[in-house]
N, C-alpha and C positions, 0 to 999 in steps of 0.2 A: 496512531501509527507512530513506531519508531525508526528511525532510519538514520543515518551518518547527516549530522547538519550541513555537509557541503553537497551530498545527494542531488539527484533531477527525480522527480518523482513523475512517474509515467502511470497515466488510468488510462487503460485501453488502448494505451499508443498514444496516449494525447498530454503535453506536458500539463501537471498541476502547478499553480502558486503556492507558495511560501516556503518557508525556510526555516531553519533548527531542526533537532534532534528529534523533536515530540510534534506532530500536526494533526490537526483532527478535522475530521471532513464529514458534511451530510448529504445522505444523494436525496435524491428527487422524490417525492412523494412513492413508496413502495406499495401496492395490492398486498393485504394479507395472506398468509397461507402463500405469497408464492415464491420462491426463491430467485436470486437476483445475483449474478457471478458481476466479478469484478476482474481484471487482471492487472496487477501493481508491478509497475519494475522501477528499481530502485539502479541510477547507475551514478557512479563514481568513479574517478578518475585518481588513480594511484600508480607513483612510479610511472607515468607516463601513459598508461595504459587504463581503458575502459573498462569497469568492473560494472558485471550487472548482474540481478539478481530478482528473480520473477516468482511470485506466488500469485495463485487465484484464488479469490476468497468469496465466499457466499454468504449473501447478507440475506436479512429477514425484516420486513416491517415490526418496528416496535423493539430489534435486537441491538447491540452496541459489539464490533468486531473491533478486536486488535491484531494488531499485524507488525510484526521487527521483521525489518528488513536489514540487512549485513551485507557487505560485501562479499564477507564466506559463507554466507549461510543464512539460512532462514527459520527465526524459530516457528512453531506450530502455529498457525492463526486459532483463535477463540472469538466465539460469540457467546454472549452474555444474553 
């Protein structure tokens, strides 16, 4: 995952750990064949002001997803 290094990185509503521009995360044992949503918000605080920015991403056992997250924008998620 990419995101702004001073970012809060939110799973589900629930803050994650660490910090920098680049993070990478593994969830929990996944069932195959079955799909698995995630929703990331990404917020930052610019000018004084709360920036956020939410994508939902679906994962797959066995797959590897990337996700940029921006304060203006979000590019496309990909699973590999």
């Amino acid at each position: 995952m990419t995101l702004p290094a001073d970012a809060t990185l939110l799973f589900n509503g629930t803050a994650a750990t660490g910090t920098g521009t680049v993070r990478t995360f593994r969830t929990p044992a996944l069932q195959p064949g079955q799909n698995y949503r995630y929703e990331l918000t990404a917020e930052v605080v610019r000018d004084g002001r709360t920036e956020r920015v939410t994508e939902s991403v679906v994962v797959r056992a066995g797959e590897t997803a990337t996700v940029t997250l921006t304060p203006t924008g979000i590019s496309t998620a990909s699973a590999k």
